[in-house]
C-alpha positions, 0 to 999 in steps of 0.5 A: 416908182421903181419899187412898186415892181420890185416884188415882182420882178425878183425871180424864185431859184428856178426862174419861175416868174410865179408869185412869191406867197409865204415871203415878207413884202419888203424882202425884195426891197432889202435884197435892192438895198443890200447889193446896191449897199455891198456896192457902195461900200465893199470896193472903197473900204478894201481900196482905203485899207490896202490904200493906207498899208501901201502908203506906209510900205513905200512911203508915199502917203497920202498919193497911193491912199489918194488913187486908190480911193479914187479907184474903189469910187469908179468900181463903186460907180461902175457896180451900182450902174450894173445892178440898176440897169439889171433891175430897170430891164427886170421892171422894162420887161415886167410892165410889157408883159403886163401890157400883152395881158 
């Protein structure tokens, strides 16, 4: 349900809530799935590599590797929460605005 508002609830720069005219429909869709993608994958990626060089270095495998992964996971966690809640205020005020009118 939450994606029949996304065109709406992506802002121009200069916050404008104008409607976007010459965009593809699906680009505010893609810009949801590319941060909430960056989300998922940067954090654990960079975690499992320092993870691996660490446990070569000290000599601790897998433990720092373990930790680590498990670490990326919470920041990944913690960053998809962020932008989801972002987004369901965004549709929250959008709907009561449209109510008001």
């Amino acid at each position: 349900m939450a994606l029949f508002f996304v065109k709406d609830i992506i802002e121009k720069p200069n916050n404008s809530k104008i409607p976007m005219q010459n965009e593809p429909w699906w680009k505010p869709a893609v810009q949801i799935f590319s941060q909430i993608s960056t989300w998922i994958v940067v954090p654990i990626v960079l975690a499992l590599i320092i993870g691996k060089k660490l446990d070569a270095y000290f000599n601790t495998q897998p433990w720092i590797f373990l930790s680590l992964a498990l670490f990326g996971f919470l920041i990944s966690c913690y960053g998809i929460f962020k932008e989801i809640t972002k987004y369901i205020e965004k549709i929250k005020k959008l709907s009561e605005e449209n109510k008001q009118n």
